[in-house]
BAMIDREN-597275 format. One record per residue (C-alpha): residue number from 1; x, y, z. Coordinates in pm, 1 decimal, always signed. Example, Ala and Ser with C-alpha at 12.3 -4.5 7.8 and 13.67 -1.06 7.14 Angstrom:
REM residues 2
+------+----------+----------+----------+
! resi !     east !    north !       up !
+------+----------+----------+----------+
!    1 !  +1230.0 !   -450.0 !   +780.0 !
!    2 !  +1367.0 !   -106.0 !   +714.0 !
+------+----------+----------+----------+
END
This chain:
REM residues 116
+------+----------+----------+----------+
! resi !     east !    north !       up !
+------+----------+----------+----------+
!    1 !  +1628.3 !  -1551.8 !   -504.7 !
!    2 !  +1484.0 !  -1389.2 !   -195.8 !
!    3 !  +1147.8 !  -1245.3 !    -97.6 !
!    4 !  +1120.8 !   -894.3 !    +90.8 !
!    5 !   +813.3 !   -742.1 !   +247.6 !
!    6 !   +752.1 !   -331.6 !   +217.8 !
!    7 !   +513.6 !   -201.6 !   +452.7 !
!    8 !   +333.9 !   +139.2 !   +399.9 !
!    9 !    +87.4 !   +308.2 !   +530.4 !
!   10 !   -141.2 !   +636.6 !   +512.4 !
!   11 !   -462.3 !   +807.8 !   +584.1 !
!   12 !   -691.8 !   +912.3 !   +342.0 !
!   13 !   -917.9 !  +1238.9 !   +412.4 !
!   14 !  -1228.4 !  +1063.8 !   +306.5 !
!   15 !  -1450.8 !   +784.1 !   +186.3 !
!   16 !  -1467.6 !   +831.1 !   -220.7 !
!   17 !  -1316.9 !   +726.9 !   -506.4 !
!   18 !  -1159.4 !  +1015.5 !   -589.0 !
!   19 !   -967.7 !  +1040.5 !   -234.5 !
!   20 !   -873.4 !   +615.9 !   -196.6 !
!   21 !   -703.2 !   +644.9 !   -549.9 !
!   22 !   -478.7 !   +968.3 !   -507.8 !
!   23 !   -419.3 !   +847.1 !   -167.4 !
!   24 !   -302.5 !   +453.0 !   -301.3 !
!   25 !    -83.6 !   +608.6 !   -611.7 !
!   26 !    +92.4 !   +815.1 !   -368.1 !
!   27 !   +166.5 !   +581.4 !   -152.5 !
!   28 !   +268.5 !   +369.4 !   -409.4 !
!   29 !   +480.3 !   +592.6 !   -575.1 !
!   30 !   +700.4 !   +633.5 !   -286.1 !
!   31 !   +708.7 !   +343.9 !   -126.1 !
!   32 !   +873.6 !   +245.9 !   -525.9 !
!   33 !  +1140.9 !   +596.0 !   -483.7 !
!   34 !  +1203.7 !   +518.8 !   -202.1 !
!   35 !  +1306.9 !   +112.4 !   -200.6 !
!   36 !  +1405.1 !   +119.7 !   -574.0 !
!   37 !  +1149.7 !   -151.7 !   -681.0 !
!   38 !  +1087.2 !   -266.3 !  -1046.6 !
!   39 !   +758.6 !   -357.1 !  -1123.6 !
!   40 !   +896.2 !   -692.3 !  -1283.7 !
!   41 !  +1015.6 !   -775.6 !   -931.1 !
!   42 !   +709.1 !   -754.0 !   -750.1 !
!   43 !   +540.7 !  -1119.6 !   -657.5 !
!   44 !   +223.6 !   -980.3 !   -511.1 !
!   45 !    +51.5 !   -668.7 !   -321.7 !
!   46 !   -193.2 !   -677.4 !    -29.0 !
!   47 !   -362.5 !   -416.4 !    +49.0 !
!   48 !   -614.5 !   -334.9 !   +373.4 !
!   49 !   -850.2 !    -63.5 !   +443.0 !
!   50 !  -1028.4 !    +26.0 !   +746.7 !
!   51 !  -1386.5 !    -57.5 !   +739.5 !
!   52 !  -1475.1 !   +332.2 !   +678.6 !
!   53 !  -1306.8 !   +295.3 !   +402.1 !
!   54 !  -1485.5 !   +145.9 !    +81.3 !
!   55 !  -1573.6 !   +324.7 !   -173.9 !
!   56 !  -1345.9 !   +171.0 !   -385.6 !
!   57 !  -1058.9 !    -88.9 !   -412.9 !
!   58 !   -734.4 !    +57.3 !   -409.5 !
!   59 !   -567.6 !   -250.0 !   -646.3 !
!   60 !   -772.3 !   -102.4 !   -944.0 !
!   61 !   -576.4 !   +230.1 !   -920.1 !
!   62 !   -240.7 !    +29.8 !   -920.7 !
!   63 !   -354.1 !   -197.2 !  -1205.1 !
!   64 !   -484.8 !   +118.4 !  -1410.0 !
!   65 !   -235.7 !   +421.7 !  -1306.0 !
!   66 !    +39.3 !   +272.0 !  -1256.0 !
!   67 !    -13.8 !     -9.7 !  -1530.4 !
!   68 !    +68.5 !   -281.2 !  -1282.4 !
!   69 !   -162.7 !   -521.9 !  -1472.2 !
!   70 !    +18.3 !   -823.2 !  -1392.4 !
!   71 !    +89.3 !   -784.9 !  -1053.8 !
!   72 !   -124.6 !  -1035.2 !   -839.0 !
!   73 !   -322.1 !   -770.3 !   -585.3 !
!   74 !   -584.9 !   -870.0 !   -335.8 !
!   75 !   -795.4 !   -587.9 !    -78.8 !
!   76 !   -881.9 !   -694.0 !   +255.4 !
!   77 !  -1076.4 !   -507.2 !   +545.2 !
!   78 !   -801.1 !   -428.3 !   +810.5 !
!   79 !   -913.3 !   -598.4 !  +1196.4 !
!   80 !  -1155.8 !   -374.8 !  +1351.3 !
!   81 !   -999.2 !   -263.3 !  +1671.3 !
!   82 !  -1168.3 !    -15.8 !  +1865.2 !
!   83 !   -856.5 !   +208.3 !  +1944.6 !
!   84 !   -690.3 !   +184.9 !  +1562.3 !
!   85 !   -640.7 !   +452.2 !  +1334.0 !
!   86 !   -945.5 !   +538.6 !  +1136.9 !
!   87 !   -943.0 !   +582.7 !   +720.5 !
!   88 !   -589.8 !   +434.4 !   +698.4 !
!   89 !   -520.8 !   +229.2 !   +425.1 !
!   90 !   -202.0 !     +4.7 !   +486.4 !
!   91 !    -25.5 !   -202.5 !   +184.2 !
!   92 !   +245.8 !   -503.8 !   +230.3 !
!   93 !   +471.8 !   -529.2 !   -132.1 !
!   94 !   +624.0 !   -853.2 !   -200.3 !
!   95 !   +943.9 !   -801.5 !   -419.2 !
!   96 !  +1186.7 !  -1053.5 !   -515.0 !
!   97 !  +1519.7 !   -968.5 !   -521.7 !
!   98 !  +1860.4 !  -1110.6 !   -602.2 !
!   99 !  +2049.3 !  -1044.3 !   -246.4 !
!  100 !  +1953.5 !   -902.7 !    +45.5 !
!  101 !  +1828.6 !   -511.9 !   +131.5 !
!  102 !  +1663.8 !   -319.7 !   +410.7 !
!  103 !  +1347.5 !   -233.9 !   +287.6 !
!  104 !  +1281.3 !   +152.3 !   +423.3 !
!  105 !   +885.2 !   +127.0 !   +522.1 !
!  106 !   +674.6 !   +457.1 !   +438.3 !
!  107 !   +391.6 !   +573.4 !   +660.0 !
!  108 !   +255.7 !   +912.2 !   +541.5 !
!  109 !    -46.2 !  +1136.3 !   +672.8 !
!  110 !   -189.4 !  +1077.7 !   +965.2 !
!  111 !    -32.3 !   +675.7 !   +969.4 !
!  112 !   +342.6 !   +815.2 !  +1042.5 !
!  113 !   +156.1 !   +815.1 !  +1420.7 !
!  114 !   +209.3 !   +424.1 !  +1377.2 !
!  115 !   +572.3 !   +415.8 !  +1390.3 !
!  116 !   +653.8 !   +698.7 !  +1606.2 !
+------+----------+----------+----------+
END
């Protein structure tokens, strides 16, 4: 068995609760379309958020929405560079998998400017 890493990325249009969790669900949702992942093969999520960013942790709305309740998930503050993208929330999935696949990244909103 082999581990993969799914990057994704995307802006969210502001600082509540409301806005993090219907940005992290659909983010989620496609990064899971889009690379064909089963829940049962995902080892662990990290997720980071931008310092003007925390109103709320985005793992809860994985855990509770998408009923990812034993997935390991952990939240981090994302490096505060000066010229970085501001209200981005970026997440790293850890899948295992049976053989080998090119994982297609996803960078929506105003993060697709990071892999231009």
């Amino acid at each position: 068995m082999i581990s993969k890493g799914i990057r994704g990325a995307i802006t969210v249009e502001e600082n509540t609760p409301e806005a993090i969790g219907a940005a992290t669900i659909r983010l989620l949702k496609t990064m899971m379309e889009k690379n064909n992942i089963e829940v049962d093969s995902i080892s662990h999520v990290l997720f980071t958020l931008t310092k003007d960013l925390n109103a709320d942790f985005p793992a809860k709305y994985a855990r509770v929405n998408l009923k990812w309740k034993d997935v390991p998930m952990m939240c981090y503050n994302e490096l505060a560079v000066p010229t970085g993208l501001a209200k981005c929330l970026r997440v790293l999935i850890v899948v295992n998998c049976s053989e080998y696949f090119e994982p297609e990244f996803v960078y929506m909103e105003g993060a697709a400017d990071l892999r231009k």
